[in-house]
C-alpha positions in Angstrom: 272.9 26.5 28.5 269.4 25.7 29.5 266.2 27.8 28.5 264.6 29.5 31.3 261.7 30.6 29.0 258.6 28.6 30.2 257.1 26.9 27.2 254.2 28.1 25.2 251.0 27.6 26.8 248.5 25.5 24.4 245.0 26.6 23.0 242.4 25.5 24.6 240.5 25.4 21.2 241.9 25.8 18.1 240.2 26.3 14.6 242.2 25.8 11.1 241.3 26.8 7.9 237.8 25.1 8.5 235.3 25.0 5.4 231.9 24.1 5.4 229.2 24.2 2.4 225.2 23.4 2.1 223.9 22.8 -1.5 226.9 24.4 -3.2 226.6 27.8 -0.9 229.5 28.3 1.1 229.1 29.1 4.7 232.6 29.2 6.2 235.4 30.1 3.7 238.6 28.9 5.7 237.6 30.1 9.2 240.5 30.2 11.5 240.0 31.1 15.5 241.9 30.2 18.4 241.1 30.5 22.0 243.4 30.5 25.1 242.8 29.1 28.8 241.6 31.3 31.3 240.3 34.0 28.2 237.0 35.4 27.3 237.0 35.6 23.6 234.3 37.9 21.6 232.7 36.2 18.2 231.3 39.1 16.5 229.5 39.3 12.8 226.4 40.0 11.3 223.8 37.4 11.3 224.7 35.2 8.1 228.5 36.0 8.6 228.9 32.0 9.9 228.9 32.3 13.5 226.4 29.6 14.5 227.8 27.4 11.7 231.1 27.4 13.2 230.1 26.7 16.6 228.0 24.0 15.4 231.1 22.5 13.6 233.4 23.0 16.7 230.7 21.7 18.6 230.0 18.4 16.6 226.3 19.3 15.0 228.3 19.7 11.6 231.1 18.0 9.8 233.6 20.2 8.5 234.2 19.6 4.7 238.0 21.1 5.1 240.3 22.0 7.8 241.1 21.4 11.7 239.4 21.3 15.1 241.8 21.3 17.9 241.1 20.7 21.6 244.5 21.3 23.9 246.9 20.9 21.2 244.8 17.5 20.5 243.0 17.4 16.7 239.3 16.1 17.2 236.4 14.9 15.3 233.2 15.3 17.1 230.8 13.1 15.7 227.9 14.3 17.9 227.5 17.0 20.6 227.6 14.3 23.5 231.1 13.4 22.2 231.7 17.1 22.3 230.2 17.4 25.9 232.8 14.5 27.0 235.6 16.3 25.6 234.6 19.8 27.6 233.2 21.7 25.1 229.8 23.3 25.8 227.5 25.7 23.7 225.3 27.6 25.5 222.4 29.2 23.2 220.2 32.1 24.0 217.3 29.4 24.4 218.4 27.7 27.2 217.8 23.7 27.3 216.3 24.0 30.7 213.6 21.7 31.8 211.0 23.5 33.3 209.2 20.5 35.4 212.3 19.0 36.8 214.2 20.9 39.8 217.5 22.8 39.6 219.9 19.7 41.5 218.1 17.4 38.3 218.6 19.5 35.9 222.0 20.7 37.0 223.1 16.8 37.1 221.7 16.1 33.5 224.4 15.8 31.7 226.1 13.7 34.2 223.7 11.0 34.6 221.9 11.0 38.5 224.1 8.8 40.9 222.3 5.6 41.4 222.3 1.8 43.7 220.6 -1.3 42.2 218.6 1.1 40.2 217.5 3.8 42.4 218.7 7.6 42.2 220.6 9.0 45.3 219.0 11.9 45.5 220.8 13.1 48.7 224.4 12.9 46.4 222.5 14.4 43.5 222.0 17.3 45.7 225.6 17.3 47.0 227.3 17.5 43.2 224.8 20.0 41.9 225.2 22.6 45.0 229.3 21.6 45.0 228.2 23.2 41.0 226.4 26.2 42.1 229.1 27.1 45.1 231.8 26.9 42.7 229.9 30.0 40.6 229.3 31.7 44.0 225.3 31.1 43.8 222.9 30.4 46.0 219.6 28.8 44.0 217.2 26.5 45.9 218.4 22.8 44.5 214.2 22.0 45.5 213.0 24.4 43.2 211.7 24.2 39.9 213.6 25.2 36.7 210.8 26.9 35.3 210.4 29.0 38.4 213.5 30.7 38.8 214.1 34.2 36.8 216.0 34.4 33.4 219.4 35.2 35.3 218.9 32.1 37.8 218.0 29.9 34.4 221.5 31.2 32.5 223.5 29.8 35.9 221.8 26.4 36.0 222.9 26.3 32.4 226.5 27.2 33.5 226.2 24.8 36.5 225.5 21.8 34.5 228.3 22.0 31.9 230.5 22.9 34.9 228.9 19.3 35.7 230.6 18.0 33.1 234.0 19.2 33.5 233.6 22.3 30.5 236.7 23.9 29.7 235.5 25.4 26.5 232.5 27.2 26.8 230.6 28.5 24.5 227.8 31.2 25.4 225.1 32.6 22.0 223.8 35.7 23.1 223.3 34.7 27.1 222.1 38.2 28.2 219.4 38.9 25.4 216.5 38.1 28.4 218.5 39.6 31.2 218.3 43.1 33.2 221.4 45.5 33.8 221.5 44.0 37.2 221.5 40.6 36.0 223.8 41.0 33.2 226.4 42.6 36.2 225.2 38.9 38.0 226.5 37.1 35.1 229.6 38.9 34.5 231.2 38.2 37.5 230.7 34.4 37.1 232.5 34.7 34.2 235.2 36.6 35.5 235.6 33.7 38.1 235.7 31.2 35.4 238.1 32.7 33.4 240.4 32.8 36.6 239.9 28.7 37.1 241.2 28.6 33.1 238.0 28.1 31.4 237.5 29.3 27.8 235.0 31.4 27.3 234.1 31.8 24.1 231.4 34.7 23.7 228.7 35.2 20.6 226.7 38.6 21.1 226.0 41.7 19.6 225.9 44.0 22.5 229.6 45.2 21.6 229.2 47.6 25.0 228.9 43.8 26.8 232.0 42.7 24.4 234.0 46.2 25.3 233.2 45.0 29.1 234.2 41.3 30.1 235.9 40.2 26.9 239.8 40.0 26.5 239.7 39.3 22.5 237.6 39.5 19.5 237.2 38.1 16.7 235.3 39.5 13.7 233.8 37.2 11.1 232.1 38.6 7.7 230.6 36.7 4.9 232.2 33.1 6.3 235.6 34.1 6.8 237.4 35.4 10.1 238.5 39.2 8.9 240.5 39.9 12.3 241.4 38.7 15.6 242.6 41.5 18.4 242.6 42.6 21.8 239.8 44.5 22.8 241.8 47.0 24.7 243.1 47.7 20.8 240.0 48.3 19.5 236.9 50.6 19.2 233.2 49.9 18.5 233.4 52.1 15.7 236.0 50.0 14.7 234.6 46.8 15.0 231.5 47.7 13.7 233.1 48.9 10.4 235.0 45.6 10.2 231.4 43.7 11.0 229.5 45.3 7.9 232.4 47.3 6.0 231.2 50.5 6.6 231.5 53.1 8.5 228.7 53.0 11.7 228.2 56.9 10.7 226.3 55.2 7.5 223.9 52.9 10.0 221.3 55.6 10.0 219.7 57.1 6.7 219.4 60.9 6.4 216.6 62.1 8.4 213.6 63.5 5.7 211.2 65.9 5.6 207.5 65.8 7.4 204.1 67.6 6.9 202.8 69.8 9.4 199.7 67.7 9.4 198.8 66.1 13.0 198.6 62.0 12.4 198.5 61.3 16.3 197.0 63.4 19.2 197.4 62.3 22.6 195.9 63.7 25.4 195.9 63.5 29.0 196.8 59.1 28.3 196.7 57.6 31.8 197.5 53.9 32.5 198.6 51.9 34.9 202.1 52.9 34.9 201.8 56.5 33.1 200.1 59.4 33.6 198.9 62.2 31.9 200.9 62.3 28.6 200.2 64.9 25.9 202.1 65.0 22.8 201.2 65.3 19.1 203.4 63.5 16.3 203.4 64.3 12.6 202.3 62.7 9.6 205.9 61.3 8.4 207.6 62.0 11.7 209.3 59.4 13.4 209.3 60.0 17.2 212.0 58.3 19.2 210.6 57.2 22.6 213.6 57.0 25.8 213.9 56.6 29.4 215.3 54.0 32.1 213.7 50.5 32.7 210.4 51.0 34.7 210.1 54.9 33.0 206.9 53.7 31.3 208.1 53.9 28.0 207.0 50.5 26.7 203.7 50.6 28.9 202.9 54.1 26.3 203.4 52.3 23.1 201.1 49.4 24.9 198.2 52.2 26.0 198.2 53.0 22.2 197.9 50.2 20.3 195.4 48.9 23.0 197.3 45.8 24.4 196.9 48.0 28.1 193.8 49.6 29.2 194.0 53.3 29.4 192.3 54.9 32.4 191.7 58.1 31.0 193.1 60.3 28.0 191.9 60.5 24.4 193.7 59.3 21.5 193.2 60.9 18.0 194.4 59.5 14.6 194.1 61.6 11.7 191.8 64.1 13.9 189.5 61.0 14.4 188.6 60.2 17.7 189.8 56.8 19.1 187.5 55.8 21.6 187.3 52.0 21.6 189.1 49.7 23.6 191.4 46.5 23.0 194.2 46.1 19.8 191.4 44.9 17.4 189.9 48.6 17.4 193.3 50.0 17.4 194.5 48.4 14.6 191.1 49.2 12.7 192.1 52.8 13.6 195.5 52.7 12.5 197.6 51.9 14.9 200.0 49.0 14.7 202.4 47.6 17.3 205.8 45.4 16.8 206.6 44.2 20.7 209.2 44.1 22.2 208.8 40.2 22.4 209.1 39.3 19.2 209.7 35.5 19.9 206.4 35.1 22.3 204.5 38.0 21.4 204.8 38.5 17.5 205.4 35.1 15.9 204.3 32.2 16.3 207.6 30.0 15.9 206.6 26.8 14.6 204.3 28.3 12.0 205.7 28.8 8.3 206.6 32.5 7.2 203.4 32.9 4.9 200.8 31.4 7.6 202.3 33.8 9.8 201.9 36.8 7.8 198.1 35.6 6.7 196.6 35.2 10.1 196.7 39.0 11.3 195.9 39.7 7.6 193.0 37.1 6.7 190.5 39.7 5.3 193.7 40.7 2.6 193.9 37.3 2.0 190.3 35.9 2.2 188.2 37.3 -0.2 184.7 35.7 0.3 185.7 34.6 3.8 187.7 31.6 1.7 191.4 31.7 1.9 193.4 32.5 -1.0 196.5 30.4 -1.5 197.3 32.8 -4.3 197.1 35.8 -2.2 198.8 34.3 0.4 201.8 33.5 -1.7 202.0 36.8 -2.9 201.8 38.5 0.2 205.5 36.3 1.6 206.7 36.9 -1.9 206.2 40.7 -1.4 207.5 41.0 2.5 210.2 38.4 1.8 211.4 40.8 -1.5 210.7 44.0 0.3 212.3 43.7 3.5 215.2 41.5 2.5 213.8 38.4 4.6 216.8 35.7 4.3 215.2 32.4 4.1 215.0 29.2 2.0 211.2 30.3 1.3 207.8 31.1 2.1 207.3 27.8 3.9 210.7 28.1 6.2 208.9 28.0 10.0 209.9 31.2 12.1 211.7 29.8 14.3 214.0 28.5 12.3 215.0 32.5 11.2 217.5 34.4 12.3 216.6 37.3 15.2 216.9 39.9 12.4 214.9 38.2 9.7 212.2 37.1 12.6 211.9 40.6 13.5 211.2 41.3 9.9 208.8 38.8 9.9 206.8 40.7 12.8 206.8 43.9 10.8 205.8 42.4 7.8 202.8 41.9 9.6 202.0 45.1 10.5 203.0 46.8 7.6 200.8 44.3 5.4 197.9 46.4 7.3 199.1 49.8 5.9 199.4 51.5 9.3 198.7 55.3 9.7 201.1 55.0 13.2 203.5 52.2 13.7 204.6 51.4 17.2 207.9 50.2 17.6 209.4 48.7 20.9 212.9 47.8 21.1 213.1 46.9 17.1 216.5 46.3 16.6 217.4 44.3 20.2 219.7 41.4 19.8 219.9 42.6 16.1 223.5 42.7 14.4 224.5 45.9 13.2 224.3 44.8 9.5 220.1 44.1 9.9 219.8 47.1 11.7 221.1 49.4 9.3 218.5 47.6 7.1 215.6 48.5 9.3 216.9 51.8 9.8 216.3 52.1 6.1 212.8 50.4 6.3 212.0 52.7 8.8 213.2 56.1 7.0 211.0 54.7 3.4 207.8 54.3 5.7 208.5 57.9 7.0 208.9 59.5 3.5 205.3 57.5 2.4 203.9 59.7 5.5 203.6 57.1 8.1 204.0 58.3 11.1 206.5 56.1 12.9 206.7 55.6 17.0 209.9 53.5 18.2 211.2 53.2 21.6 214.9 52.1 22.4 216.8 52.1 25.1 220.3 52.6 22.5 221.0 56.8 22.9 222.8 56.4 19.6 219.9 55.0 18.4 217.3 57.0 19.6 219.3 60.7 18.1 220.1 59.4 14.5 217.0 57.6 13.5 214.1 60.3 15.1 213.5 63.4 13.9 212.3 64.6 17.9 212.8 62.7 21.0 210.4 62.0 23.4 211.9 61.1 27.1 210.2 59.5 30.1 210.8 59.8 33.9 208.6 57.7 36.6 205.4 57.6 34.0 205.2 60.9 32.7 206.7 63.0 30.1 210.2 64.6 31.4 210.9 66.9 27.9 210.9 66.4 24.3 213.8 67.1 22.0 214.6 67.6 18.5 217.2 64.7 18.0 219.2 66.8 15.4 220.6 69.3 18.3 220.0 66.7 20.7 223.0 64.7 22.7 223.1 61.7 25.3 223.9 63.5 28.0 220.9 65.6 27.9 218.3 62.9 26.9 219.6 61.4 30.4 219.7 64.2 32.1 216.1 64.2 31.2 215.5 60.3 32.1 216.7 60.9 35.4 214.0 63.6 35.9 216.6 66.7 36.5 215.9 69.9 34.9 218.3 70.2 31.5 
């Protein structure tokens, strides 16, 4: 009798009991993953769990010390990411290899090599393959224009475009909406969604788990170099998978909220910028103040006004019941006031500088006594940040970029707090942060609190915002739409609020 049963389809990428070790630390412990045609597959895990390790094995940056790579059914051996590329595997990281002086149809075509004759590039059949690229991902992007002027979104399918380029039927996307809006995000999405319907794999690293809940069809959940579980989304919960990231409960992310004093650390009154107008509202010494409201609300602009990176057009700012009258972020940090942007990468670091010489500019007169530098003090002041906030890194000297988003972030509020703030502004601290690191600045947070600095952070995660604050501030269209204690307080009514409707 013959079978009737169609036979098993084969991975599109198949990982096997893959070890990898640096100076005697192991970073993958036996790894196994496997990932199907046509399927959008999650990689979830704290930073240091062994993600980016892994890719960078499957993707030929690192040898393997033990176990398999598998491409279609087919064992491989990348020796370098080009022979990776040829194969059709693709990593797409959250910085984008996009060249901002060459236009999209070149840069599209770059992995390809540009069709030539005797030498000369045929530009009309350059433009033909890349917009054959971008029709097949349902875009339309000028081919004329250049890279570096198209907007984040536009960038991410360029990216896309060229591996498509190269025939990609693994790819592999690190974080790709960490720049993106809601809109764009929605952009992205439905790219993907047409990809996995032509068979690509897909295989995606974030740790927006509402993203993962969205467009992925599996996940699977790596912690401390080892793959703890694969399943189908639709058989999970984030509760779940957060417990499984960190081994805890995500009821445990947030410390217990402390006491305050009745003391008045921050007045505002009447604050008028560009964007906002006319907020009032007082925060206590020890108080941490959660800050929400949609995109555009003015709740970034606020935390700008104060810290002076904005000009303010009107208002009065007290500290301590000392007038702040002064302009520009020099006199608000002599008042202060410190910020952490949102931006860490661009505004907060500077990447190719080493952790200490980052901490020691913003804090030269710590570090200068005499007006000479102190190489001393300047060792002592990483030591201390690097001890106290739990920095992973091989050292003082490790440049920034070469951190993790977590321990960068760190970095940028090692700064600050190396300036013993009375108010620390926080914008978006934990963004593109795994769940482990932001349990740990949770923490940080919660011990400045308890010290009686007063602590200003704005986030647009609800969860966020009602067990880290002890009240919650919420904007609508500039201007202050309620505030409300967070221990009473639930997401429905801070956006009820946001939306600018009456509670």
């Amino acid at each position: 009798m013959t079978s009737t049963l169609a036979p098993p389809r084969r991975s599109a990428l198949e990982v096997s009991g893959i070890v990898k070790t640096f100076d005697g630390v192991q970073a993958l412990r036996g790894v196994d993953l496997e990932i199907a045609p046509g399927e959008i597959h999650a990689l979830l895990g704290e930073n240091g769990a062994g993600k980016s390790t892994l890719i960078k094995v499957i993707t030929g940056l690192h040898r393997q010390d033990e176990g398999t790579v598998s491409i279609g059914g087919e064992r491989v051996a990348f020796a370098s990411v080009r022979a990776a590329n040829d194969a059709g595997v693709v990593a797409l990281y959250q910085e984008l290899s996009i060249i901002p002086s060459m236009s999209v149809a070149e840069n599209i075509v770059l992995g390809e090599g540009a069709p030539q004759t005797a030498g000369i590039v045929r530009w009309g059949a350059v433009r033909r393959r890349a917009q054959e690229q971008l029709d097949r991902l349902g875009q339309r992007i000028p081919l004329r224009a250049l890279a570096g002027d198209l907007s984040p979104v536009q960038q991410t399918m360029v990216a896309v475009a060229r591996a498509l380029s190269i025939d990609a039927n693994v790819l592999i996307l690190d974080e790709p909406t960490a720049s993106l809006t809601d809109t764009e995000i929605e952009d992205l999405f439905r790219v993907l969604r047409r990809l996995r319907d032509e068979g690509v794999a897909i295989v995606y690293v974030s740790h927006r788990l509402e993203e993962v809940f969205e467009i992925c069809d599996r996940l699977t959940v790596m912690r401390n170099g080892r793959s703890i579980v694969t399943q189908a989304v639709a058989e999970s919960t984030i509760d779940g998978v957060i417990s499984t990231m960190v081994g805890r409960e995500q009821s445990d992310l947030f410390p217990p909220r402390g006491g305050h004093g009745d003391d008045i650390a921050l007045r505002v009154a009447g604050l008028t910028g560009a964007r906002v107008r006319d907020v009032s509202f007082d925060v206590r010494m020890g108080e941490v103040l959660g800050v929400g409201g949609l995109a555009g609300s003015g709740r970034s602009e606020l935390l700008r006004l104060l810290a002076g990176a904005q000009r303010r057009h009107a208002g009065s700012i007290d500290v301590d019941g000392i007038p702040h009258r002064r302009l520009g972020v020099g006199a608000a940090l002599q008042a202060g006031i410190a910020l952490v942007p949102e931006e860490r990468r661009s505004q907060g670091v500077i990447l190719g500088s080493a952790i200490d010489e980052n901490l020691a500019i913003p804090n030269l007169a710590r570090v200068s006594p005499g007006g000479i530098v102190s190489a001393r003090r300047v060792a002592q002041l990483a030591s201390d940040a690097i001890r106290n906030l739990r920095i992973k890194a091989n050292g003082a000297r490790q440049p920034v970029g070469q951190l993790s988003g977590g321990n960068q972030q760190k970095v940028v509020l090692a700064k600050m707090l190396a300036r013993s703030p009375r108010v620390l502004l926080m914008d978006e601290p934990t963004r593109g942060i795994d769940v482990g690191t932001k349990a740990e600045i949770y923490r940080l947070i919660r011990e400045l609190a308890a010290t009686g600095t007063t602590v200003i952070v704005v986030s647009s995660e609800l969860p966020e915002l009602i067990g880290l604050s002890d009240r919650i501030l919420v904007m609508h269209e500039g201007a202050v739409a309620g505030v409300l204690d967070a221990a009473t307080a639930d997401e429905e009514v801070i956006l009820t609020h946001a939306y600018g409707r009456d509670a």
